[in-house]
C-alpha positions in Angstrom: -50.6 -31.2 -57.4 -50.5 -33.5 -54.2 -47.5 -33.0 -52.1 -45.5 -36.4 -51.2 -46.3 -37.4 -47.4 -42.7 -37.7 -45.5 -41.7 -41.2 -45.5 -41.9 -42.9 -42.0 -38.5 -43.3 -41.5 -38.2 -39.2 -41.8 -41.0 -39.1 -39.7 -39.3 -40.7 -36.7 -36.4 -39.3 -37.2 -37.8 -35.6 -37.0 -39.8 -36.9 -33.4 -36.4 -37.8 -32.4 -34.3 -35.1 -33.3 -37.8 -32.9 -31.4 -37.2 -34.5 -28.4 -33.2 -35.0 -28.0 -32.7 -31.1 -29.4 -33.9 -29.4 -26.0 -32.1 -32.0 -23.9 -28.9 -31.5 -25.7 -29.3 -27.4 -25.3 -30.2 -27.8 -22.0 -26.9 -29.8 -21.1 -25.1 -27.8 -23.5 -26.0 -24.8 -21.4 -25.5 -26.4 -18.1 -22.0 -27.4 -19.2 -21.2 -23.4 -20.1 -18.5 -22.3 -17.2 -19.1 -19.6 -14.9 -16.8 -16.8 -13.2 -17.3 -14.9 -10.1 -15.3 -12.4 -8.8 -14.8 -12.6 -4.7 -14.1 -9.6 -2.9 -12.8 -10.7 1.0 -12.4 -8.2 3.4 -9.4 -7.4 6.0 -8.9 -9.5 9.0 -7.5 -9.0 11.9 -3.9 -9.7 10.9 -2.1 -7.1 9.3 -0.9 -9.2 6.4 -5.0 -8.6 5.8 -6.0 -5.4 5.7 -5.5 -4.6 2.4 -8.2 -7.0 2.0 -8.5 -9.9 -0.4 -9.7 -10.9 -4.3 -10.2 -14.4 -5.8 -12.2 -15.5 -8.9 -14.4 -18.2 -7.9 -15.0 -21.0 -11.5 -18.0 -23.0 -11.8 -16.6 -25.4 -14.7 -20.3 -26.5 -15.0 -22.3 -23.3 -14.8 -24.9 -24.5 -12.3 -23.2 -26.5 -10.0 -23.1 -26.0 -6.3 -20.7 -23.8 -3.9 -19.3 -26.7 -2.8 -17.8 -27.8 -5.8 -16.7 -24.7 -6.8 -12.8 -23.7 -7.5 -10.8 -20.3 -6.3 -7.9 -18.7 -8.5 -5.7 -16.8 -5.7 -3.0 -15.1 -7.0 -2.2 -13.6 -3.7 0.3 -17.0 -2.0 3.1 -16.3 -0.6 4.9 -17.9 2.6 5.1 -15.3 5.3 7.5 -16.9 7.8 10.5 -17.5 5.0 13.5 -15.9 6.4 14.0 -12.7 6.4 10.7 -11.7 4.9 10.4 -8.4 6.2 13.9 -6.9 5.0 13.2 -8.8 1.5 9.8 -7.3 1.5 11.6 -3.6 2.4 13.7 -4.0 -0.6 11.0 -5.6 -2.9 12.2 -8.8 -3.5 9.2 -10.8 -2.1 7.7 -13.6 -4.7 4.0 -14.3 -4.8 2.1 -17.0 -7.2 -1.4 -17.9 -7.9 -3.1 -21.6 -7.6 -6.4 -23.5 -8.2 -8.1 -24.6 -4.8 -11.6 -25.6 -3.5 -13.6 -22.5 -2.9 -15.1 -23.9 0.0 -11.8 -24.2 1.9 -10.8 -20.8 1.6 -14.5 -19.8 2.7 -14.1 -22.2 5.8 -11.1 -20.1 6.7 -12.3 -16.9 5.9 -15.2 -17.2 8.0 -13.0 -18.6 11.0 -10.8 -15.2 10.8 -13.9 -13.7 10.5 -13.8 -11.9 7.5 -16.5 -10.5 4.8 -16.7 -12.4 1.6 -18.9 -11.0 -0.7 -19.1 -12.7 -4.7 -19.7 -10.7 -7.9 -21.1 -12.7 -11.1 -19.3 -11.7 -14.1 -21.3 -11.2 -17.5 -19.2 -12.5 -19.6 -20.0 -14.5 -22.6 -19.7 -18.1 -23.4 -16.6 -17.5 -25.3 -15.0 -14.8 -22.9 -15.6 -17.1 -20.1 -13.8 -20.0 -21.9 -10.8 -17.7 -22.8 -10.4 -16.5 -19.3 -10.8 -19.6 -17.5 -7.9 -21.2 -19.9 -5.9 -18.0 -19.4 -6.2 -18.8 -15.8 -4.9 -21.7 -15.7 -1.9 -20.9 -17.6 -0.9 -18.5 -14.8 -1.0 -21.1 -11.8 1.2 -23.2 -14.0 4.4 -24.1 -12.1 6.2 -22.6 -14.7 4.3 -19.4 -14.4 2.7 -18.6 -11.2 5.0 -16.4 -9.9 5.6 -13.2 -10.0 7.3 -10.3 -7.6 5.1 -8.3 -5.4 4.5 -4.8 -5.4 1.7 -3.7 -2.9 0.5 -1.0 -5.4 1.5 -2.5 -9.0 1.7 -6.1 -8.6 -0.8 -8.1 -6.4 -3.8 -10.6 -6.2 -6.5 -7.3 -7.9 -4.0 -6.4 -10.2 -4.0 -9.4 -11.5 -7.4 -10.0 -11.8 -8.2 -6.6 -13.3 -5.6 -7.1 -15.9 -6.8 -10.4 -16.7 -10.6 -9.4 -17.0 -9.3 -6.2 -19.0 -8.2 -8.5 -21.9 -11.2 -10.9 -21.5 -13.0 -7.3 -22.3 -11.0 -6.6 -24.8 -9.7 -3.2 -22.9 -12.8 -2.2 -21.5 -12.0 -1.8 -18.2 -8.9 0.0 -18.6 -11.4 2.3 -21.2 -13.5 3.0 -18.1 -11.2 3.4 -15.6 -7.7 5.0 -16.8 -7.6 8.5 -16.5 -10.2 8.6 -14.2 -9.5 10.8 -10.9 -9.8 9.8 -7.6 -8.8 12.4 -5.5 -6.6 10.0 -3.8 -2.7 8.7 -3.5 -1.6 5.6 -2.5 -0.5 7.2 1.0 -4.1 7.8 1.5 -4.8 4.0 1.5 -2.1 3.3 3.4 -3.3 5.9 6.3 -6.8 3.9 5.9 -5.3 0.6 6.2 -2.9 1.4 9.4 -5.0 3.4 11.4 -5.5 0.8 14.2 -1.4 -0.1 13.6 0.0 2.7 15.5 3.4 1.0 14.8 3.3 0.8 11.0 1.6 3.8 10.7 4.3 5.9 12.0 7.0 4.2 10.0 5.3 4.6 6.8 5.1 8.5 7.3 8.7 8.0 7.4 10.3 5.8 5.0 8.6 5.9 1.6 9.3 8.4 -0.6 7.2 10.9 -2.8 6.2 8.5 -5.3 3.4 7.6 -2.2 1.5 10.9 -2.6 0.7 11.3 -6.4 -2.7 11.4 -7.2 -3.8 8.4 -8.6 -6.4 7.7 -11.2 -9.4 4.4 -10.9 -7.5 2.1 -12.7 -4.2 2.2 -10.3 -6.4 2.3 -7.6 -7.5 -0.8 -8.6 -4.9 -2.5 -6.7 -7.0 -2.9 -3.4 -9.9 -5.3 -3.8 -12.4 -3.0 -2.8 -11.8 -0.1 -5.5 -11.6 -2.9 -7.9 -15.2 -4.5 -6.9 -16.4 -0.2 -7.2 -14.4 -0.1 -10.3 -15.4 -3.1 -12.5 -19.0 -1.8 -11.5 -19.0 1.1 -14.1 -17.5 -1.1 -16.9 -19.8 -1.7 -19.5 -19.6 -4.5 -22.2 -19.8 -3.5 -26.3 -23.8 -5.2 -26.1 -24.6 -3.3 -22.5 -24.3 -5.4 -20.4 -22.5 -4.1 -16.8 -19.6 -6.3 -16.1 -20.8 -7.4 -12.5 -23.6 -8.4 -11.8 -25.8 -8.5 -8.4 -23.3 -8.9 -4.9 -24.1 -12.0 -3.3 -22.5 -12.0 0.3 -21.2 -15.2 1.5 -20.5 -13.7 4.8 -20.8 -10.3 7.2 -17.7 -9.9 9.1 -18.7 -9.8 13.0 -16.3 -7.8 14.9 -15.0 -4.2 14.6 -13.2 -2.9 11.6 -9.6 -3.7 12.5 -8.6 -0.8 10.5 -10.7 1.3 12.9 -8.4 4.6 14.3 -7.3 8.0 13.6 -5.1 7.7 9.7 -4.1 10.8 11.1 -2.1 9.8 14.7 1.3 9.3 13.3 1.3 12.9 12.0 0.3 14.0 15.4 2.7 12.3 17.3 5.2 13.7 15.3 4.1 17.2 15.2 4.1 16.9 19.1 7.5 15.8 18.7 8.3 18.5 16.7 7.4 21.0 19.5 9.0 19.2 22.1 12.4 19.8 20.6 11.3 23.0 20.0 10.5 24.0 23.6 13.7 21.8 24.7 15.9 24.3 22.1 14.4 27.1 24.2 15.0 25.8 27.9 18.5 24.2 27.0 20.1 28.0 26.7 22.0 28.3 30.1 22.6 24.8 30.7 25.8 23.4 31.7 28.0 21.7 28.9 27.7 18.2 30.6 24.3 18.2 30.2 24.3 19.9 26.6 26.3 17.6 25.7 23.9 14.6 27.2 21.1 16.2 25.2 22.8 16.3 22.1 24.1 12.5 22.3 20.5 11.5 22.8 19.0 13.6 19.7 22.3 12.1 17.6 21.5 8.3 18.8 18.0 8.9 17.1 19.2 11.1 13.9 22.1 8.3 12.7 20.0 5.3 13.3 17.1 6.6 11.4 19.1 8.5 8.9 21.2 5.1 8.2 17.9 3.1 8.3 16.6 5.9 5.8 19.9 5.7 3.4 19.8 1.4 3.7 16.5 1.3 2.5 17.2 3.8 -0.6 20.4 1.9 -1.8 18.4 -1.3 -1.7 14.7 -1.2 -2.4 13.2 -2.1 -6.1 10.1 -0.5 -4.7 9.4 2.6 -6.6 7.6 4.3 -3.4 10.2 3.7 -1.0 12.9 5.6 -3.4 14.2 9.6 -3.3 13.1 9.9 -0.1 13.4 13.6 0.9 14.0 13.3 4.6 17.8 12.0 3.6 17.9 15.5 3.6 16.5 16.3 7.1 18.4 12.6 9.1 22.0 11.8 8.2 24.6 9.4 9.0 26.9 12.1 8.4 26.1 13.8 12.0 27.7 10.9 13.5 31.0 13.2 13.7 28.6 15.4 16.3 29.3 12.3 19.3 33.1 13.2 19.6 31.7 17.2 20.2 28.9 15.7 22.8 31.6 13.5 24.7 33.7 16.6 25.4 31.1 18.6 26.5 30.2 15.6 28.7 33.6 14.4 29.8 35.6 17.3 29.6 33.0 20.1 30.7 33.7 22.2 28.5 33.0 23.5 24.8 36.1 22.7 22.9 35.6 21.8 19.5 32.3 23.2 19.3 33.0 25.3 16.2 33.5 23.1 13.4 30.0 21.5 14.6 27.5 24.6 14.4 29.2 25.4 11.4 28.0 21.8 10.0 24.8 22.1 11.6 24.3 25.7 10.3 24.7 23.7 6.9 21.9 21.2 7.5 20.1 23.6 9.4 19.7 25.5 5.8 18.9 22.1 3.8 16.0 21.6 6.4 14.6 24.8 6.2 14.8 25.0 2.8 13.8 21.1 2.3 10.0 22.3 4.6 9.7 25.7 2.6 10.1 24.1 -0.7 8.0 20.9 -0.2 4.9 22.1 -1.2 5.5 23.7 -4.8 8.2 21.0 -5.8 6.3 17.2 -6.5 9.7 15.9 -6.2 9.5 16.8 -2.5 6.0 15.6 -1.9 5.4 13.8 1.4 4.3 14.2 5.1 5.5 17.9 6.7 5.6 16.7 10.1 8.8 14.0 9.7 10.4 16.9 8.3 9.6 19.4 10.8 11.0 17.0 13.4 14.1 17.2 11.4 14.2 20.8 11.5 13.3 20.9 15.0 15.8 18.4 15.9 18.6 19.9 14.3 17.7 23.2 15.9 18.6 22.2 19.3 21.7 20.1 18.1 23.1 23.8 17.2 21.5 25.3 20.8 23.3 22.0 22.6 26.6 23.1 20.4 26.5 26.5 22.3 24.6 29.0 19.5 22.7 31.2 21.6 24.4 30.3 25.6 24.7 33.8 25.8 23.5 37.0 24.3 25.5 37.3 21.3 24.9 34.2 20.0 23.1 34.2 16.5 20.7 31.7 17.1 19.7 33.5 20.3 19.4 36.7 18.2 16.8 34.9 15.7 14.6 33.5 17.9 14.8 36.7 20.8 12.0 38.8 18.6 9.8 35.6 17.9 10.0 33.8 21.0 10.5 37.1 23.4 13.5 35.5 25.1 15.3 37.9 27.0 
């Protein structure tokens, strides 16, 4: 049997369906969108040295940089009023929007910052799904959200958002993960060149700022998250990122360049200062106890109220139950009528109710530094407490503990300290 030739009319058709087929892949292909994650590094502001993320969408796959667009979840307006007392208390609103890439790299590069861009290896369908679920979230009606530094920020997210595009992976790969870090660590990083903000945050957060941490909470600072995403590994085997392609090298010096350890020094210094003051104010005359002891309680009630303001009215769970309420109270402001009679009236008159009140928080400071390292509750810097301790100290030598030989403070220290 002879098989029937195809008719003509099949014929052409199967030439035309053998040319227009690749075409129409090929286009197909080129219309696929594509998703970038962009790492930016700090800047010499210090709204930017947490650094910066983005995810940079090429809605046709292959087009150019130019005509590519930036999801930034990380907008906010940093010259609102009041920004840095709602920021204290956690009340600071961020949103995301849809921009040209190539103006935030213009501006990048004039604050001279790194970029560096990270393809991600997601399929056809994934890419889709996250693109539209970005979208939703610059939507006027749901762009904003409140800010947390360590929680809730531009990487978080983005790593939330590429977690469900995974389908969990990347919280598979990175919760539970250790680090051998807290967020306090970071923050040490991130201020060392801030000599300023590095000594305040030794003071005012709380112990929630010194828990380990595992990779996924770490997360929150764009760099982790670019070191994180790397080991995350798709169900066919595919990594998650693929090859770094740097935009741009940041010329000048790391602005976060400095010793994360300065604050702690400057207190400890502190620390001995009062110390050795304690020592040398035995002998003095009231007057100038009393001078002494006005200065150390100016210091003590402003920070201690500072300290209590920030407790009764922070949402931020690291700036809560901070232990040094313990060590700085408002309370002591009842020690300025006891300096102004040593000061006006010469003398020591009333100075017994006060070393019995600063025996009392004498006692909650000690035991606040003995018990600090076996109680997480109490976790935190030693050397703002030791300041406390220190500074209480020669409150109760400026009260008159220890002016002459049979004073108890005088007795304690005699053996240590060889005072005669």
């Amino acid at each position: 049997m002879v098989a029937a030739s195809p008719s003509p009319h099949k014929r052409r058709l199967a030439a035309l369906l053998a040319a227009v087929l690749p075409l129409w892949l090929a286009l197909t292909a080129a219309a696929a969108p594509r998703l970038e994650l962009v790492v930016v590094g700090p800047g010499d502001s210090q709204y930017t040295l947490y650094g910066h993320a983005g995810v940079v969408a090429f809605d046709q796959g292959d087009e150019p940089l130019s005509q590519a667009r930036l999801f930034n979840f990380g907008i906010t307006d940093f010259r609102r009023p009041n920004y840095i007392v709602d920021f204290l208390g956690g009340r600071v609103d961020f949103w995301g929007h849809e921009r040209d890439y190539q103006t935030y790299l213009d501006r990048w590069t004039r604050h001279d910052r790194e970029v560096v861009r990270y393809p991600l290896n997601l399929g056809p369908d994934a890419t889709k799904a996250l693109l539209l679920r970005m979208r939703d979230r610059v939507r006027e009606e749901t762009k904003h959200y409140r800010y947390d530094t360590f929680r809730e920020n531009c990487a978080t997210r983005i790593r939330d958002l590429l977690d469900a595009a995974t389908g969990g992976a990347v919280y598979g790969a990175l919760a539970g993960v250790p680090t051998g870090r807290s967020f306090r660590d970071d923050v040490r990083q991130a201020y060392a060149g801030q000599p300023a903000l590095l000594l305040l945050t030794e003071i005012f957060p709380g112990p929630a700022l010194d828990e380990p941490r595992d990779a996924w909470a770490m997360a929150y600072r764009p760099v982790a998250l670019a070191r994180g995403l790397a080991t995350v590994t798709l169900p066919d085997g595919t990594p998650l990122l693929g090859e770094p392609h740097v935009d741009r090298r940041r010329e000048g010096p790391d602005p976060r360049t400095g010793n994360p350890n300065r604050a702690q020094i400057f207190l400890w210094i502190i620390s001995v200062v009062l110390l050795a003051m304690s020592v040398v104010i035995v002998g003095a005359p009231p007057w100038a106890r009393g001078i002494v002891l006005a200065g150390w309680l100016a210091g003590d009630v402003l920070l201690g109220g500072a300290l209590l303001w920030v407790a009764l009215t922070t949402a931020w769970p690291d700036m809560q139950g901070s232990p040094l309420l313990l060590s700085y109270s408002v309370l002591d402001v009842g020690l300025f009528w006891t300096a102004g009679v040593f000061i006006i009236r010469r003398g020591e008159r009333g100075g017994r109710w006060a070393r019995g009140w600063l025996w009392v928080r004498l006692g909650l400071s000690l035991s606040l530094l003995a018990l600090s390292p076996f109680v997480s509750a109490l976790n935190g810097p030693i050397a703002p407490r030791a300041v406390g301790v220190a500074g209480v100290a020669l409150a109760l030598r400026c009260a008159g503990v220890g002016a002459d030989a049979r004073g108890v403070f005088k007795r304690l220290l005699r053996w240590p300290l060889r005072l005669g």
